[in-house]
C-alpha positions as a Markdown table, in Angstrom:
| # | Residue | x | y | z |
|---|---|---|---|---|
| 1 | Unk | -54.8 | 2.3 | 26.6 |
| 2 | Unk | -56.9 | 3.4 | 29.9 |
| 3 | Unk | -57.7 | 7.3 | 30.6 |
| 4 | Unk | -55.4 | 6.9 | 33.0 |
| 5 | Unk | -52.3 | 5.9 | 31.3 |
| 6 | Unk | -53.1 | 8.3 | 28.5 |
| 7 | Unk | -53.2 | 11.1 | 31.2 |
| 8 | Unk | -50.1 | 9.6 | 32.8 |
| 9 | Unk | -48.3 | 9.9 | 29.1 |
| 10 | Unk | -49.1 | 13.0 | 27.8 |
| 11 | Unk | -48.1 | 14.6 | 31.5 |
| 12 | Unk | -44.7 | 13.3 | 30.9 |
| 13 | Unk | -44.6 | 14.5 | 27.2 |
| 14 | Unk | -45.7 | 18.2 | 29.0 |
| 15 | Unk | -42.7 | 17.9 | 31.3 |
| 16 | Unk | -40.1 | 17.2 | 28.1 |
| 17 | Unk | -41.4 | 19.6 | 26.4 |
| 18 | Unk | -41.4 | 22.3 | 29.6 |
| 19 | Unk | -37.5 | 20.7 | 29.7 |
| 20 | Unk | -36.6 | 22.0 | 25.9 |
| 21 | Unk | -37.5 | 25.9 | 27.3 |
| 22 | Unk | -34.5 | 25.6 | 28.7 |
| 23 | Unk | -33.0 | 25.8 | 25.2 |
| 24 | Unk | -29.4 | 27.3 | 24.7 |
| 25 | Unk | -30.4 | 30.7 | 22.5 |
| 26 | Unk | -33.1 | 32.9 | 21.6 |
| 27 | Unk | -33.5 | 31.7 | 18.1 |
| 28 | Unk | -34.6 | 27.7 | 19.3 |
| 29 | Unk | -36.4 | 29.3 | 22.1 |
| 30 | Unk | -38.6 | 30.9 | 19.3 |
| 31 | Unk | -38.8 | 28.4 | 16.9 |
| 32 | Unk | -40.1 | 25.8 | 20.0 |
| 33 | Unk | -42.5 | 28.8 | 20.8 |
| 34 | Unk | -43.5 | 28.9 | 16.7 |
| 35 | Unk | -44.2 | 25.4 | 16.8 |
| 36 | Unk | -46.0 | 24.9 | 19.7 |
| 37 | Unk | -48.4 | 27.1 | 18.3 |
| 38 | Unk | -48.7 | 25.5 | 15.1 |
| 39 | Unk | -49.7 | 22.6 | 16.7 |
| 40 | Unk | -52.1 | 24.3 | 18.8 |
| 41 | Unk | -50.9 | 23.1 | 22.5 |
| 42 | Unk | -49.7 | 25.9 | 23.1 |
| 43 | Unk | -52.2 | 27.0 | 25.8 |
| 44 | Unk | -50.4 | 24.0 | 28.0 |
| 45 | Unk | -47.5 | 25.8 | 28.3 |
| 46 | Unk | -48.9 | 29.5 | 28.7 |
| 47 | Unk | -46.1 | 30.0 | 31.4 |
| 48 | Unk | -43.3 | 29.1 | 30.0 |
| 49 | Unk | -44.3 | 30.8 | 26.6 |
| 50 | Unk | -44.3 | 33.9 | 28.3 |
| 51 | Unk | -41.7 | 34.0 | 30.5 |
| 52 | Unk | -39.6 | 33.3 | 26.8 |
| 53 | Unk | -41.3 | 36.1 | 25.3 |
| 54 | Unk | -40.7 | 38.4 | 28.1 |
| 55 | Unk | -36.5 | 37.9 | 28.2 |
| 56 | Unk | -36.6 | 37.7 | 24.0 |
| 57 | Unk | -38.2 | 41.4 | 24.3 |
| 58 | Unk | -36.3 | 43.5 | 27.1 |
| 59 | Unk | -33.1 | 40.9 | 26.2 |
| 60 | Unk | -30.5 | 42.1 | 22.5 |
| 61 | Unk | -31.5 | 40.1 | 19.9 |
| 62 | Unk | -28.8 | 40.7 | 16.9 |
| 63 | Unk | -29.1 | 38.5 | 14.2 |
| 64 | Unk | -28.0 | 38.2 | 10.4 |
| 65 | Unk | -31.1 | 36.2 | 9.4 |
| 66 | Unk | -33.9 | 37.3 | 8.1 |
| 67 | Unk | -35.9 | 34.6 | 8.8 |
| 68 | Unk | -35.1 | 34.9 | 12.5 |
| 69 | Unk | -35.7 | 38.9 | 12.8 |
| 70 | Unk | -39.5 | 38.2 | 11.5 |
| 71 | Unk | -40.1 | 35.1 | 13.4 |
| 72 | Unk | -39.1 | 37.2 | 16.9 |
| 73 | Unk | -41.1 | 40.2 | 15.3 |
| 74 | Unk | -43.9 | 38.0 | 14.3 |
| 75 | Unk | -44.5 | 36.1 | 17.7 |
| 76 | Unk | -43.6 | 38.9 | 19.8 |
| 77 | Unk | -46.6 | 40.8 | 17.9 |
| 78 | Unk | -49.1 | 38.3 | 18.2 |
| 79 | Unk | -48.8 | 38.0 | 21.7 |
| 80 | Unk | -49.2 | 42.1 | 22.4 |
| 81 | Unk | -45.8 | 43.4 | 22.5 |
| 82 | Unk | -44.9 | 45.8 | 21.2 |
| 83 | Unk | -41.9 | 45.5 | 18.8 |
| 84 | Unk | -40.7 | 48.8 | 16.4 |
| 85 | Unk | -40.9 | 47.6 | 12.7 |
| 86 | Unk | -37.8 | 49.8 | 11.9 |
| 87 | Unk | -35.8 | 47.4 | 14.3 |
């Protein structure tokens, strides 16, 4: 494949994945987050990443799963806000 069609590709790939921010609740909004970063591309989407984060912390988050509470604690940590560990 050319530069060019490579370039041409992995734009559109950016623009799916921009699409799936638009996800229905909190919980697949942070597990897209948690796996962006995993992969390490997640400095493509810098925007969108915190614009997520941003609504996850002022927004209610109640949820029954543990594995849910620390992934929002976790992420919302690593990126400098502030989260109380009693919550």
């Amino acid at each position: 494949m050319s530069e060019e069609r490579m370039t041409e590709r992995s734009n559109q790939l950016k623009e799916r994945i921009i699409g799936l921010f638009s996800c229905s609740t909190i919980v697949e909004q942070l597990n897209l987050v948690d796996t962006l970063q995993h992969l390490s591309v997640d400095h493509h989407f810098h925007e969108q990443i915190d614009s997520t984060l941003r609504s996850t912390h002022a927004g209610e988050f109640n949820s029954s799963s543990i594995h849910n509470v620390a992934l929002r604690f976790r992420i919302l940590r690593q990126q400098g806000f502030w989260v109380s560990p009693g919550i």
